[in-house]
C-alpha positions in Angstrom: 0.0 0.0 0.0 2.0 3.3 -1.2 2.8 5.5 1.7 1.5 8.8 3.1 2.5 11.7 2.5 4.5 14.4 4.3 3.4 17.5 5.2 5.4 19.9 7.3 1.8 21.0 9.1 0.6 20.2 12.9 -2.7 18.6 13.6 -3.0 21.1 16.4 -1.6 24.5 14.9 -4.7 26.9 14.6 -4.1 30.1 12.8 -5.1 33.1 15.1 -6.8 36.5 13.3 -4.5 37.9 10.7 -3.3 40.5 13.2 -1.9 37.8 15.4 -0.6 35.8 12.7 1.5 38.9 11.3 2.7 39.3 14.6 3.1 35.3 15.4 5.2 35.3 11.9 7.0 38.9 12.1 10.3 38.2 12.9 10.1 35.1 10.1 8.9 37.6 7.3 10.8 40.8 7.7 14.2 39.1 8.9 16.5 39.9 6.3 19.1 36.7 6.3 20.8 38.4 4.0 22.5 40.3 6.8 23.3 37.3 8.6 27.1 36.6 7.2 26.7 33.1 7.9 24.1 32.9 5.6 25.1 35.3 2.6 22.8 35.5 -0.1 20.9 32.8 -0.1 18.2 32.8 2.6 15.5 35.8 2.4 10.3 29.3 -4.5 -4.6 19.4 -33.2 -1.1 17.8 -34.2 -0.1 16.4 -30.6 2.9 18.4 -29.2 4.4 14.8 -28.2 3.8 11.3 -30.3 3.2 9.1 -27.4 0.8 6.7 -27.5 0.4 7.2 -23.4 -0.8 11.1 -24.2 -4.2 11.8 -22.4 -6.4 13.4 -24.9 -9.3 14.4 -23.5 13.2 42.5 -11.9 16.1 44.0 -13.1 19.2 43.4 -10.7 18.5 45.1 -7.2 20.6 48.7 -7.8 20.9 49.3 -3.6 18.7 52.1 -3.0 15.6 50.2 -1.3 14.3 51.5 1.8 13.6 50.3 5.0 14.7 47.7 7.0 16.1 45.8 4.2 17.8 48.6 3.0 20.0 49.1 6.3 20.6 45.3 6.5 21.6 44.8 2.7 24.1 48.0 3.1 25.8 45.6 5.7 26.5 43.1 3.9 27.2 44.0 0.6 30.8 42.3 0.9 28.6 39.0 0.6 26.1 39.7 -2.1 26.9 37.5 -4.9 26.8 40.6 -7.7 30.4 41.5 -6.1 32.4 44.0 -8.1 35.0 41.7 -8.8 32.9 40.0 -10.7 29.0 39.8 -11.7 28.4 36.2 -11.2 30.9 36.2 -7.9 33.8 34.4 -9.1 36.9 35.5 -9.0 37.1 37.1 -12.7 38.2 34.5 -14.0 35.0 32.1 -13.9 36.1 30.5 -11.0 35.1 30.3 -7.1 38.0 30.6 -4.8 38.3 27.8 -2.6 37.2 30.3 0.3 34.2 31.0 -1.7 33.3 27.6 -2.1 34.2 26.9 1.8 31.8 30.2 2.8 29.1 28.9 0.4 28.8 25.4 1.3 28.4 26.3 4.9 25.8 28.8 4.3 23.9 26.6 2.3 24.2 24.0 4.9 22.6 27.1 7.6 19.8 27.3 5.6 18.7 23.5 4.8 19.0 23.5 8.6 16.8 26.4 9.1 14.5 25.0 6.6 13.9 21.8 8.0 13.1 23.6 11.6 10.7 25.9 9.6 9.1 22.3 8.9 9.5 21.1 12.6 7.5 24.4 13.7 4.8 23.2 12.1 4.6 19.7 13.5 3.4 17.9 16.1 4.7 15.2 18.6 1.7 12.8 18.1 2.5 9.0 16.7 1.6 9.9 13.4 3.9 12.9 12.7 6.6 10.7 14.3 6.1 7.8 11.7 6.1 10.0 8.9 9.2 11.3 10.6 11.4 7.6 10.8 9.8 7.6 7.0 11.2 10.8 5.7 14.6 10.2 7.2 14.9 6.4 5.9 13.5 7.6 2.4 16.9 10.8 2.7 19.5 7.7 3.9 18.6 5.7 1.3 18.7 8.2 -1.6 22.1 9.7 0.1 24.5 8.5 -2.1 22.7 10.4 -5.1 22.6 13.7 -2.8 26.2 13.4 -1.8 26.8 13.6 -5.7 24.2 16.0 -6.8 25.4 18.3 -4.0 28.9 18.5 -5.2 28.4 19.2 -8.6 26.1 21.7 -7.6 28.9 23.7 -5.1 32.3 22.8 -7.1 30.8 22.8 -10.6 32.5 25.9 -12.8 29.3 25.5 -14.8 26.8 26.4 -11.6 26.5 30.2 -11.6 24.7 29.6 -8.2 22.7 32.9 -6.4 22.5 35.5 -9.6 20.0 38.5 -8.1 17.1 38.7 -10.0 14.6 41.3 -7.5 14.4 43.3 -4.6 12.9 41.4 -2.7 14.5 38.6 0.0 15.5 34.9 -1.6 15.0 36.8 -5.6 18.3 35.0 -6.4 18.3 31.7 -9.1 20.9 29.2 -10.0 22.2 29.0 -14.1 23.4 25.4 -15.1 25.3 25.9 -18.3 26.5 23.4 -20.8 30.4 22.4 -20.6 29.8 23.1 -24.8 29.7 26.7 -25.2 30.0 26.6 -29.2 27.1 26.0 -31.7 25.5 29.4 -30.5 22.7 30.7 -28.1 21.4 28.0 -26.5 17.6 27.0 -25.0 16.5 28.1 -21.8 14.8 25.9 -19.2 13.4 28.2 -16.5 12.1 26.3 -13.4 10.1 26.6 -10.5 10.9 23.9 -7.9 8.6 22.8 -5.3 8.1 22.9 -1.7 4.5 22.8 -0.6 4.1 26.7 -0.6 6.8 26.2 2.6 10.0 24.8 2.0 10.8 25.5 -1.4 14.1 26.6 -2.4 16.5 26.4 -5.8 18.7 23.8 -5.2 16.5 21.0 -5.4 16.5 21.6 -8.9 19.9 20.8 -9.1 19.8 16.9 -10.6 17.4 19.0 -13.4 20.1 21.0 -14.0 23.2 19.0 -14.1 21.0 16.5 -16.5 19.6 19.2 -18.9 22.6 21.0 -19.4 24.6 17.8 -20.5 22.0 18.0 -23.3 23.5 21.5 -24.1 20.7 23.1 -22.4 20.6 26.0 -20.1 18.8 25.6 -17.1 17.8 28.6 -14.6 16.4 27.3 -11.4 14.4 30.3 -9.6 14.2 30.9 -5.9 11.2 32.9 -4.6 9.7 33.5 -0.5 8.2 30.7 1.0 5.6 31.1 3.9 5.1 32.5 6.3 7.9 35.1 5.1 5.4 35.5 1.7 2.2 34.0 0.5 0.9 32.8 -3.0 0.5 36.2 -4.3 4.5 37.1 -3.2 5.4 33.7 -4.6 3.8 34.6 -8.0 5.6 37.8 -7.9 8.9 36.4 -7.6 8.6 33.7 -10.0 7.5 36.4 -12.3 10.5 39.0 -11.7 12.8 35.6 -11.8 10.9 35.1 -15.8 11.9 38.6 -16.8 14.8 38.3 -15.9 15.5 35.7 -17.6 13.9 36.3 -20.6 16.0 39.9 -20.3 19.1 39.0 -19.5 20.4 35.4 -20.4 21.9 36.0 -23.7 24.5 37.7 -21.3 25.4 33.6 -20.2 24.5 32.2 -23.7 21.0 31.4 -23.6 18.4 32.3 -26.8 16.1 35.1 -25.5 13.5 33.3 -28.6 14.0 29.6 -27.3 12.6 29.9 -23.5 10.7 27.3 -21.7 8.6 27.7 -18.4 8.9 24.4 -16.0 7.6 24.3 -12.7 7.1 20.8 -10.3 4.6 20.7 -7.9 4.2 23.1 -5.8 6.4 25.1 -8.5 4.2 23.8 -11.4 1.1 25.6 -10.1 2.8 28.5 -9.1 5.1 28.9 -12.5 1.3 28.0 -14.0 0.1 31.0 -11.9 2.6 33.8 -13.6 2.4 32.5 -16.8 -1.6 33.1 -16.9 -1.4 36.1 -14.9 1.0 37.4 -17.6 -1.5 37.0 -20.4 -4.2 38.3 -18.5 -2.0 41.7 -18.2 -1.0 41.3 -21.8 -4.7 41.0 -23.0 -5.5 44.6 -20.6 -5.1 47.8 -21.3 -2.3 50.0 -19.7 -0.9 47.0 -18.0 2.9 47.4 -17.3 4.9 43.9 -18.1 9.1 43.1 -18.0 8.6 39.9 -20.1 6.2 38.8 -22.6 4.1 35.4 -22.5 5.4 35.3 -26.5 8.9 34.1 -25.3 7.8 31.6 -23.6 8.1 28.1 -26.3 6.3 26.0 -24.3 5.4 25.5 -20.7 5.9 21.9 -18.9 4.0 21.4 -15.2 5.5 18.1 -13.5 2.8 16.8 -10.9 0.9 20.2 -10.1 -2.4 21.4 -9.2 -4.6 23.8 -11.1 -7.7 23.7 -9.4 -7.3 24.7 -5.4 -10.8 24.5 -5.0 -10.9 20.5 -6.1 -8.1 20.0 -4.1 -8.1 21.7 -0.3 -10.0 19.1 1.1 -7.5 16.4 -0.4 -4.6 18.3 0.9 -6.4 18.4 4.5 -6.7 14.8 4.5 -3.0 14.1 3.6 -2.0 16.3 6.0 -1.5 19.9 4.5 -4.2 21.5 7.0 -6.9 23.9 5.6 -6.5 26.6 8.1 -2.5 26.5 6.8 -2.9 26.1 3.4 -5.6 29.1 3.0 -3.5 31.3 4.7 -1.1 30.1 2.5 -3.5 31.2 -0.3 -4.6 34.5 1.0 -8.0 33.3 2.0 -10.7 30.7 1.1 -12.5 33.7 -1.3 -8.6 34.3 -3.6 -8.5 30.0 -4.3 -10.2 30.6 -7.4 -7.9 33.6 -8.7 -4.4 31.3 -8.0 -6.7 28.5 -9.8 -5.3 28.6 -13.5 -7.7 26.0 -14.6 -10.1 28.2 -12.7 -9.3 31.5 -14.6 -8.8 30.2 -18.1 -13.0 29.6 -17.9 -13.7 33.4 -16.6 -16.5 34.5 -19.5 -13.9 37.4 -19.4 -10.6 35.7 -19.6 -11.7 32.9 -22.2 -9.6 35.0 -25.2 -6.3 34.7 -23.2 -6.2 30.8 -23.8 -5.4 31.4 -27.5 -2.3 33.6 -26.2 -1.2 30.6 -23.7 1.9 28.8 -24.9 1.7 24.5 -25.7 1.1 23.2 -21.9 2.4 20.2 -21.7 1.6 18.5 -18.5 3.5 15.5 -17.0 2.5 13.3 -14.4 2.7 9.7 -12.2 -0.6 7.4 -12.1 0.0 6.5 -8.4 1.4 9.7 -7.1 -1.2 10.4 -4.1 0.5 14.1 -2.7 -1.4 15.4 -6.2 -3.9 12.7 -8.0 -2.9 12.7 -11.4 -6.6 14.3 -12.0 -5.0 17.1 -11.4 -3.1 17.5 -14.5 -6.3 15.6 -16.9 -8.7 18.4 -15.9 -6.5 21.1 -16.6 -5.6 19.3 -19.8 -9.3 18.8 -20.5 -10.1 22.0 -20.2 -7.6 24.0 -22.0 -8.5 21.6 -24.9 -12.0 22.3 -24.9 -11.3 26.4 -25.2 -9.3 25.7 -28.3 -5.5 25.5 -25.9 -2.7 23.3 -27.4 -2.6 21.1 -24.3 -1.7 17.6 -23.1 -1.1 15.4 -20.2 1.6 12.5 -20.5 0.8 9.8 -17.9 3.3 7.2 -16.4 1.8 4.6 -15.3 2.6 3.5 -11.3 4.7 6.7 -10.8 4.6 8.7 -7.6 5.2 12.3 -6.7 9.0 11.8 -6.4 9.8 8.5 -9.2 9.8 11.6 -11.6 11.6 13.6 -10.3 14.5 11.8 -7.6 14.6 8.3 -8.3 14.4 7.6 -12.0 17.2 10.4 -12.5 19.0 8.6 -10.3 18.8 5.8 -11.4 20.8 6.5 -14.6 20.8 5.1 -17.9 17.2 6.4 -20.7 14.9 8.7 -18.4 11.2 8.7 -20.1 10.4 11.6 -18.7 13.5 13.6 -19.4 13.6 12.2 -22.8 10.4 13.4 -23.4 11.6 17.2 -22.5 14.3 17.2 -24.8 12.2 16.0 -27.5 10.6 19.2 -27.3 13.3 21.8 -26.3 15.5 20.4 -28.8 12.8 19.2 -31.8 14.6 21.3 -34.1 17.7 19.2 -33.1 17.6 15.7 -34.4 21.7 15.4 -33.0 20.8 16.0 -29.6 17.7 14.7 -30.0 19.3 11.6 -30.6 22.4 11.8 -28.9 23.1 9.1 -26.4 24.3 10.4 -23.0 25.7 7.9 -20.6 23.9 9.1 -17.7 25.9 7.3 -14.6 23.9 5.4 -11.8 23.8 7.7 -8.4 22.1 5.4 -6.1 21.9 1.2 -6.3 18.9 -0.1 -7.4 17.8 -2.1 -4.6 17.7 1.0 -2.7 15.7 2.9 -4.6 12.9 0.3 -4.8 13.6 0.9 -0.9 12.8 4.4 -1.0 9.9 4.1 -3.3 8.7 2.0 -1.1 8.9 4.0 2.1 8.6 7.2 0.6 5.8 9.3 3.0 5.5 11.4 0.0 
């Protein structure tokens, strides 16, 4: 019987009025960590478009002159923002990281995983069921280990990781670049990605294995960051995965990426807020007046990996699995904004209907037996983009979960469906790299991944 998942959420924790939860959560979401010199940087989110036969058819750079608190704390430590004037990527001018760079970095990533996992603990209870999950989660990280041993140095001693590039104003706007090792053959495309987290512990690396696996397909990769809550909710999180977009789309021809060959890619929690930006974009598009940094036009195709679009079909599933509704609608801003952060939702405003023919290809990917978000999910959205004249699809896998996707078939080495299925599209025009065999090495034995899958409370 598959395993539970795991919310970082207590069974007991009742949100007070807003007043007392602004001043329950005020030193969380107006503490600057970027004053912390521990921490750095880093601390502050038709024809079918693929011929499978398992296809469901049915921002600029902060400039120092912000006010406030911020302002004061940012002045402080400007010897550690990442933008240094010896170089604009923080190497040492020469493209590489000093080894007390690298030293400095690793131990304030390590700070902040800590501080992230006792965010999660806050939320938590003591009871026997928290503590299962618990003994669960931390069999699931042993066993996958020797994969994030590996990830995890690639990602901090890589000279191809341009880790912590400011993108906003605003705390955590920083995103991670993954470049090919083959800088010839012109610009190349542009994965931008919005990892997951459950709204709470989100945060770039963990699109690392993306990245290292993407860009050995000579494709850039641009994992954003954005607030998490209780230091922002959705409508903060939206924000910043929008400023981290126009950036992108603005700026990375500077690192070799084509400006005219961007993709939007978001997993989970990520999917439905990267899914959240890109509709709001075209809704300001379609307005009058509206002021926009990027347009919805560079964006080639957008790929959601397990997400929800539909908050309303889905807050009483999260309750049950754990993610509590008094939580996850202050998460959302309220039971009465769950339709406006629902993209399949908005999409069927009488209003909004024109701005599906401005939407990008969605192509939606998802596991059969992943029970954090039912595979539904991604089939309604599908559906219904379809049926106002979108360019949509779902690919299914069949007996997936929420993490086979995304953990353990990359590390599992050797032909990835799924990720073969991305660069079919970012790289159609390609039929070399389409093609090209990559020996993709084995991170973790396979007897312990069946392990994991196994006791994963995800």
């Amino acid at each position: 019987m598959p395993s539970q998942t795991l919310f970082p959420i207590s069974s007991s924790l009742l949100l007070p009025p807003k007043s007392s939860t602004e001043m329950m959560f005020k030193p969380l979401i107006y503490d600057d960590p970027s004053s912390t010199t521990l921490l750095l940087h880093d601390d502050h989110s038709v024809k079918p478009l693929l011929s499978r036969a398992s296809s469901f058819n049915g921002a600029v750079t902060p400039n120092g002159e912000s006010t406030g608190l911020h302002q004061n704390r940012r002045r402080r430590s400007n010897s550690d923002n990442c933008l240094s004037a010896a170089s604009p990527d923080g190497t040492n001018g020469n493209g590489q990281h000093t080894i007390g760079q690298e030293v400095s970095h690793a131990a304030a990533e390590t700070f902040l995983l800590t501080r992230l996992f006792l965010k999660l603990l806050s939320y938590l209870g003591v009871g026997y069921r928290w503590i299962t999950r618990f003994l669960a989660l931390g069999c699931y990280a042993f066993l996958l280990m020797p994969g994030f041993i590996q990830v995890g140095y690639y990602y901090f001693f890589s000279p191809h990781v341009r880790r912590s590039i400011v993108y906003g104003d605003q705390p955590r706007n920083r995103l991670d670049l993954y470049l090919p090792k083959n800088s010839n053959g012109g610009p190349k495309p542009v994965v931008a990605f919005v990892t997951g987290g459950a709204w709470i512990i989100g945060y770039k690396a963990w699109g690392s294995l993306l990245g290292q696996q993407l860009s050995e397909r000579d494709i850039i990769v641009a994992c954003i960051d954005y607030r998490n809550f209780p230091q922002g909710s959705i409508s903060d999180m939206v924000k910043d995965a929008s400023s981290g977009i126009s950036f992108i789309c603005n700026h990375i021809a500077v690192y070799g990426g084509d400006p005219d060959r961007i993709y939007l890619m978001g997993q989970s929690a990520g999917a439905h807020i990267a899914a959240c930006a890109l509709v709001d974009q075209v809704v300001k598009e379609s307005g009058e007046g509206d002021s926009v940094s990027w347009s919805s036009s560079q964006i080639n195709a957008y790929f959601g990996l397990s997400g929800g679009y539909n908050l309303l079909s889905l807050v009483d599933h999260f309750h049950s699995r754990g993610l509590y509704r008094s939580i996850f609608l202050s998460i959302m801003e309220g039971e009465e904004s769950l339709k406006q952060f629902s993209p399949e939702l908005v999409v069927q405003d009488p209003n909004l209907k024109h701005i599906v023919a401005r939407l990008p290809p969605i192509i939606l990917f998802h596991g059969t037996a992943d029970y954090s978000i039912p595979s539904d999910a991604s089939k309604c959205f599908a559906e219904t983009l379809q049926r106002l004249g979108g360019k949509a699809e779902v690919i299914l896998y069949e007996g997936k979960t929420h993490t086979d996707l995304f953990l353990q078939d990359p590390m599992r080495g050797g032909k990835d469906e799924m990720f073969e299925d991305i660069v079919s599209v970012v790289m159609g025009d390609n039929q070399e790299v389409v093609g090209k065999s990559v020996d993709r090495r084995r991170l973790v034995p396979e007897f312990m991944l069946k392990l994991a899958h196994w006791v994963s409370p995800f």
